[in-house]
C-alpha positions as CSV (number, residue, x, y, z in Angstrom):
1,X,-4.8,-22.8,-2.1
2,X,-8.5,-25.0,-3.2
3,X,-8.2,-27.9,-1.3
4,X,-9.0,-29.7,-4.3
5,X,-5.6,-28.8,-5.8
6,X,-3.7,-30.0,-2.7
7,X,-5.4,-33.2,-2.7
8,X,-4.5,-34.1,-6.6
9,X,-0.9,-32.8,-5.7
10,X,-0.9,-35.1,-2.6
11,X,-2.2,-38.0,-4.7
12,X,0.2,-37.5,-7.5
13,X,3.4,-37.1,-5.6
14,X,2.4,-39.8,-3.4
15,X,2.7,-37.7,0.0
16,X,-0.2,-36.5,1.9
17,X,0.2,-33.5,3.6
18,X,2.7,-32.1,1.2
19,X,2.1,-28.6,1.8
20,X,2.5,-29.1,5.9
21,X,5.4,-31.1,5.4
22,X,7.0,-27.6,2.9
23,X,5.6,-25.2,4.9
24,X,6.4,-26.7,8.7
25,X,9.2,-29.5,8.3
26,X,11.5,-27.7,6.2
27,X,13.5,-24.8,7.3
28,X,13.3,-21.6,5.8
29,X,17.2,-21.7,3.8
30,X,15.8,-25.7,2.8
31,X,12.8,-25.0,1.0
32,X,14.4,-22.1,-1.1
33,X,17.4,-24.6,-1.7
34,X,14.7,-26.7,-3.3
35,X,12.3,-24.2,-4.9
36,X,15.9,-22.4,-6.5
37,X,16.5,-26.2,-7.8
38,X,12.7,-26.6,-8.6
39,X,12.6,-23.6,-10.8
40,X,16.2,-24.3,-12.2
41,X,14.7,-28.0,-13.7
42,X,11.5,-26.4,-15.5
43,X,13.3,-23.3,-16.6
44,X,15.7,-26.1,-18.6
45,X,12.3,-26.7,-20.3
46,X,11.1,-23.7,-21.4
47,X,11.6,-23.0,-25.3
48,X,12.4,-19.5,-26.5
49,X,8.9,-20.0,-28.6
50,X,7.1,-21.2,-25.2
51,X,8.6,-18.1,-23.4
52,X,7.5,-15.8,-26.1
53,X,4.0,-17.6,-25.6
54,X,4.2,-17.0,-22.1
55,X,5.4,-13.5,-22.1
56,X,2.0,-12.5,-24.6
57,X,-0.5,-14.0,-21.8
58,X,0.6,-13.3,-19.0
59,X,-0.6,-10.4,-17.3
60,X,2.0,-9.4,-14.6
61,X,5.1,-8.7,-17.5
62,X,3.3,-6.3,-20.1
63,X,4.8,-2.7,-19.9
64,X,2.8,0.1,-19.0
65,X,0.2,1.5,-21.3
66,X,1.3,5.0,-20.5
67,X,4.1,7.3,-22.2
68,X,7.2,6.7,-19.8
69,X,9.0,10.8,-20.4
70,X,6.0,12.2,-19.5
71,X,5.0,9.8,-16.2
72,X,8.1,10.2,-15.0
73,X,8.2,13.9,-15.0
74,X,4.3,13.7,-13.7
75,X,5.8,11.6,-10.7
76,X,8.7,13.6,-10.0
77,X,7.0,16.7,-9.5
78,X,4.9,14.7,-7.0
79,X,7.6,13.3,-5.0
80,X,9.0,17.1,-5.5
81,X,6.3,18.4,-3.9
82,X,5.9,15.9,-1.2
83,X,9.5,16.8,-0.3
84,X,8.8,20.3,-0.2
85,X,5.7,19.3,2.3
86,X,8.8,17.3,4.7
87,X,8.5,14.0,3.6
88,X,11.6,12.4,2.3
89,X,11.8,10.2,-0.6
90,X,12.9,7.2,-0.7
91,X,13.7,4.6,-3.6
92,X,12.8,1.4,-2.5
93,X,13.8,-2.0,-3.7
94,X,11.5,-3.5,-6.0
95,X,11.1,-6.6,-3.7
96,X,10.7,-6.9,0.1
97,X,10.3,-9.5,3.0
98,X,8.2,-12.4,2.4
99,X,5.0,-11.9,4.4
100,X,5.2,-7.8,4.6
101,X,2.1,-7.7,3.7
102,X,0.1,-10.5,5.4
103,X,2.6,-10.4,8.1
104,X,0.7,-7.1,9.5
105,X,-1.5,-5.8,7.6
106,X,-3.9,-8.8,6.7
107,X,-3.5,-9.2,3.4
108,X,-3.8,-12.4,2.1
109,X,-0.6,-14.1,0.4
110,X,-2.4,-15.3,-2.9
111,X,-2.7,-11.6,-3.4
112,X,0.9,-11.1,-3.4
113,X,3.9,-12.4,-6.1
114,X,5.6,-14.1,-3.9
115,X,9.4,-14.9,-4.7
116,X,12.6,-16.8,-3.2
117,X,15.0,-16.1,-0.8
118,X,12.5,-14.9,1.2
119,X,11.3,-12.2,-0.8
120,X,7.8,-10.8,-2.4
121,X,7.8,-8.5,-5.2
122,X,6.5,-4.9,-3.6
123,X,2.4,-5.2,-3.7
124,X,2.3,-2.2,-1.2
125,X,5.1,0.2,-0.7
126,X,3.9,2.0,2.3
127,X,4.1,-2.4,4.4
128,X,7.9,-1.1,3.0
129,X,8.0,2.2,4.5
130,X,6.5,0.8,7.8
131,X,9.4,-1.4,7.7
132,X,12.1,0.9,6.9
133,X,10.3,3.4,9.9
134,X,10.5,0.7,12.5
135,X,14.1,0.4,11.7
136,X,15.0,3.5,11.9
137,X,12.9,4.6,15.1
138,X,14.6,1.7,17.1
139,X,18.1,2.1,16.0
140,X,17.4,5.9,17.4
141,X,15.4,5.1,20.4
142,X,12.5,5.8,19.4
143,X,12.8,9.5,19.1
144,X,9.9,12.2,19.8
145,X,10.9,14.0,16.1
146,X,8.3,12.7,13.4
147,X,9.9,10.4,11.0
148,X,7.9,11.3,7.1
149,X,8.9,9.4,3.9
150,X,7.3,9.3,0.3
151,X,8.3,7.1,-2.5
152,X,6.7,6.5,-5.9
153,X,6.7,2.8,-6.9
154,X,5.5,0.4,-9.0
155,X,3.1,-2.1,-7.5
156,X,2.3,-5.3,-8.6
157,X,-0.7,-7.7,-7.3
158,X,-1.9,-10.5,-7.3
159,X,-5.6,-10.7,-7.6
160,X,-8.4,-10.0,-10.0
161,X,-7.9,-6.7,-11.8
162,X,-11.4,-4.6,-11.4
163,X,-12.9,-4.1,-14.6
164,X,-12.6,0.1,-14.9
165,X,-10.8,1.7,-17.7
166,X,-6.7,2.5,-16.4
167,X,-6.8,-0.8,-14.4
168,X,-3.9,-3.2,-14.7
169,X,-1.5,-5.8,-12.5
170,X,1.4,-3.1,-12.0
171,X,0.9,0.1,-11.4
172,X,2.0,3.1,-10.0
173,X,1.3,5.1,-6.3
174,X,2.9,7.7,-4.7
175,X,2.8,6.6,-1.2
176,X,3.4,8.9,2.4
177,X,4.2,7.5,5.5
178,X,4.3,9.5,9.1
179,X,5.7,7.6,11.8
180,X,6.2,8.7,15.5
181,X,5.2,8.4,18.8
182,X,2.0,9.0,21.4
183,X,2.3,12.2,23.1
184,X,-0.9,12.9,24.5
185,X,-4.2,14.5,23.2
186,X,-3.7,12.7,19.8
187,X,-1.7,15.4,18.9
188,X,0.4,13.2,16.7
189,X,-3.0,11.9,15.1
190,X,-4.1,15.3,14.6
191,X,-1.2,17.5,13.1
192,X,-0.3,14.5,10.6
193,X,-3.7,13.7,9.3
194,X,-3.9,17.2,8.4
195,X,-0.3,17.5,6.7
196,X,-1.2,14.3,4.5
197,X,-4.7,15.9,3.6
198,X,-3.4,18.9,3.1
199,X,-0.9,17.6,0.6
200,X,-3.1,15.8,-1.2
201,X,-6.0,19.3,-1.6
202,X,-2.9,21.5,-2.7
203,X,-1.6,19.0,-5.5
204,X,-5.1,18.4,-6.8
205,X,-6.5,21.8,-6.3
206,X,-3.5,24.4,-6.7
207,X,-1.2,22.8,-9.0
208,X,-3.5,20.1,-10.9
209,X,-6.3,22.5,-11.1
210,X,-8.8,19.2,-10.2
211,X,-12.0,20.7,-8.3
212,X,-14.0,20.6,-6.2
213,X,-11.9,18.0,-3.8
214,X,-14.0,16.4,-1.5
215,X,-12.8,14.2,1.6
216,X,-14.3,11.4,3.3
217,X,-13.7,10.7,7.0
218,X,-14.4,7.3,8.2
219,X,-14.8,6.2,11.7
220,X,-13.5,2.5,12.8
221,X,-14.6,2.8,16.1
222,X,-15.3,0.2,17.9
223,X,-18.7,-1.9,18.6
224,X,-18.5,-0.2,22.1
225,X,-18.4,3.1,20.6
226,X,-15.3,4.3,21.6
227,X,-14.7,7.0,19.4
228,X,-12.9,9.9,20.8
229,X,-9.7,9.7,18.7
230,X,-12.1,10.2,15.6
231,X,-13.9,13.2,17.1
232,X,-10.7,14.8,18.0
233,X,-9.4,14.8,14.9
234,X,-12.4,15.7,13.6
235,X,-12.8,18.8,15.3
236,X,-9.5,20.0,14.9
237,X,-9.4,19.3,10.9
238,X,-12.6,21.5,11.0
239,X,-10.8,24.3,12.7
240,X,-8.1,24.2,11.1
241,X,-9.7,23.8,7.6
242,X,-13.2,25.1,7.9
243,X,-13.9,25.3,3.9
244,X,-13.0,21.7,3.6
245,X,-15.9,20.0,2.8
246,X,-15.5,16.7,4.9
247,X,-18.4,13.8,4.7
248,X,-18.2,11.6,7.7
249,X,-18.6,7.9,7.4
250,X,-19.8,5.9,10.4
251,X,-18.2,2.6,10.3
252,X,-16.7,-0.3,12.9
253,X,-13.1,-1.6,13.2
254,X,-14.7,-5.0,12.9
255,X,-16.0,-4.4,9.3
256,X,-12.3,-4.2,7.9
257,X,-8.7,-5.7,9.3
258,X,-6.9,-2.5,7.6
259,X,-6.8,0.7,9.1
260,X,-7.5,1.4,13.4
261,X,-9.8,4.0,14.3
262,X,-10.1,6.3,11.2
263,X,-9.8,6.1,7.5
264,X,-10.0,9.1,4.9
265,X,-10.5,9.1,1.5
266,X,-9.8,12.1,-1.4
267,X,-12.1,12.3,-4.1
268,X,-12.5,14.2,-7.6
269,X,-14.2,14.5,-10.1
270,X,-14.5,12.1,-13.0
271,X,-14.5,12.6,-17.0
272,X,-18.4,11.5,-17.1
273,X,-19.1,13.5,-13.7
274,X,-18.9,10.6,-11.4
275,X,-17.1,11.1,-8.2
276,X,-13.6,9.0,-8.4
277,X,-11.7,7.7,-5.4
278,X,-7.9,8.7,-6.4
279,X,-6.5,8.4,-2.8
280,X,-6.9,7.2,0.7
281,X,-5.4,6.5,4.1
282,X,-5.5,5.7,7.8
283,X,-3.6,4.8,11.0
284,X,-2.1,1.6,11.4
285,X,-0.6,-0.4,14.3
286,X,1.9,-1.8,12.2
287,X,4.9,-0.3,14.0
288,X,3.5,-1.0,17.0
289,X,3.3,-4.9,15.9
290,X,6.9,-4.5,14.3
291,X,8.3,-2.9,17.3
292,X,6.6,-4.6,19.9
293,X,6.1,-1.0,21.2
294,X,2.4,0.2,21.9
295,X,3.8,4.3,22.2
296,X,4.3,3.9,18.1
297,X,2.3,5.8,16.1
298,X,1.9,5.3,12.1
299,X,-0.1,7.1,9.7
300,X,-0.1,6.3,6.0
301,X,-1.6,7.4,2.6
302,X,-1.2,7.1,-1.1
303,X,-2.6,8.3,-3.9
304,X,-3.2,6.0,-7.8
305,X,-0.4,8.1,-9.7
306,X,-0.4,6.3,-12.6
307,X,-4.5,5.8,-12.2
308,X,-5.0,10.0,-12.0
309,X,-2.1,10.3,-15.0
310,X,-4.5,8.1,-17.7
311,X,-7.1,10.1,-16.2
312,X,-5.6,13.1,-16.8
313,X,-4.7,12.4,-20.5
314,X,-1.4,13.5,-22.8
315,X,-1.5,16.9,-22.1
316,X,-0.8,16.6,-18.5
């Protein structure tokens, strides 16, 4: 928060430090017991014409400017398709843990709509699915069998909305998660890169009829150089694959908090010819953090659904 603000506040209320004495002195069951009563007080104020008034400007409650039938049969047969490629889906809850998001994966909280009792609402489903893998993995002991999940969800966030057509504070992904364990060779890195990449070429290409597909493959190695995890998987994607046509990005881990070692990106085509990012994804240590084991492995991905349906138009 602008340190300005917190100043005025401090100077209004007549306690300096306010924020420190919130955040730090109070326990976490305390300060919702206030905020619950907080909110309770200034919702006894609100009009129905001053809620109406509210509900026209702000941002975050609008519905969707997209025909509801026909998204939802558009994100079915993704998640139908993502099932048939092994990942399960899930439905998640439409909030989750405060701080799954910042927590590990350094996003900053004024991105996020945060809520009480500890909860945010969902800004990225796949911090979710990193959750719900580190549950499961330790309630089974961390098995060697590769744990895969999808989900479709509705995301809302926080910060300024770019200014491109199809933009808005909610939206929806599909988002894939692969979570499992170091075996050696990066053969976990390899064979699960390839199945998300994979997924995302043969719904474009094959049942979208989007082409060409192009991917980008960026390499967060870091300032010492050490890249053989990217070079691995490079190799093997171009074996595997050889008419993919895969640009490589150099890059450093220090130049983003996000992804470890290697990030890819899908892109198509746009209406006016311009070349469109519509998905991306990368390994993460998140597990590992969530864990507290350094043998965990995590790969996620997601593609702009809802982004790629507008684009598509009505007759998708």
């Amino acid at each position: 928060m602008n340190k300005n603000i917190l100043n005025r506040l401090a100077s209004k209320t007549g306690t300096p430090g306010i924020a420190d004495l919130l955040a730090a002195q109070l326990s976490g069951s305390d300060l919702n017991s206030l905020l619950l009563e907080v909110f309770h007080r200034k919702t006894q104020q609100i009009t129905p014409s001053g809620l109406l008034h509210v509900y026209r400007q702000n941002r975050f409650v609008h519905p969707a400017a997209i025909d509801p039938l026909a998204f939802a049969e558009f994100s079915l047969k993704w998640l139908k398709d993502a099932r048939t490629a092994g990942f399960e889906p899930l439905e998640l809850s439409p909030v989750a843990p405060l701080g799954s998001c910042s927590a590990i994966g350094a996003v900053h909280q004024n991105k996020v709509l945060s809520a009480l009792r500890g909860a945010e609402v969902v800004a990225d489903a796949t911090n979710v699915l990193a959750l719900e893998s580190a549950v499961r993995r330790m309630d089974n002991s961390f098995p060697a069998q590769v744990l895969h999940f999808s989900v479709a969800h509705r995301h809302v966030r926080a910060q300024e909305i770019p200014d491109v057509p199809g933009f808005s504070a909610h939206f929806s992904i599909l988002g894939l998660s692969s979570a499992g364990r170091d075996t050696g060779s990066f053969h976990f890195e390899k064979e699960n890169l390839l199945r998300h990449i994979r997924f995302y070429k043969t719904c474009l290409e094959e049942h979208l009829q989007i082409k060409p597909v192009k991917i980008h493959l960026k390499s967060l190695a870091p300032a010492d150089g050490g890249d053989q995890l990217f070079q691995t998987v490079l190799f093997f994607l171009r074996a595997a694959e050889p008419d993919w046509p895969i640009e490589v990005i150099e890059s450093q881990q220090n130049e983003q908090e996000y992804y470890r070692q290697l990030q890819f990106k899908i892109l198509i085509p746009g209406p006016q010819g311009q070349e469109i990012e519509i998905a991306d994804g990368g390994f993460t240590d998140w597990t590992q953090q969530l864990t507290g084991n350094r043998k965990e492995r995590l790969l996620i991905s997601g593609v702009g659904l809802e982004y790629l349906f507008k684009l598509l138009g009505p007759d998708t």
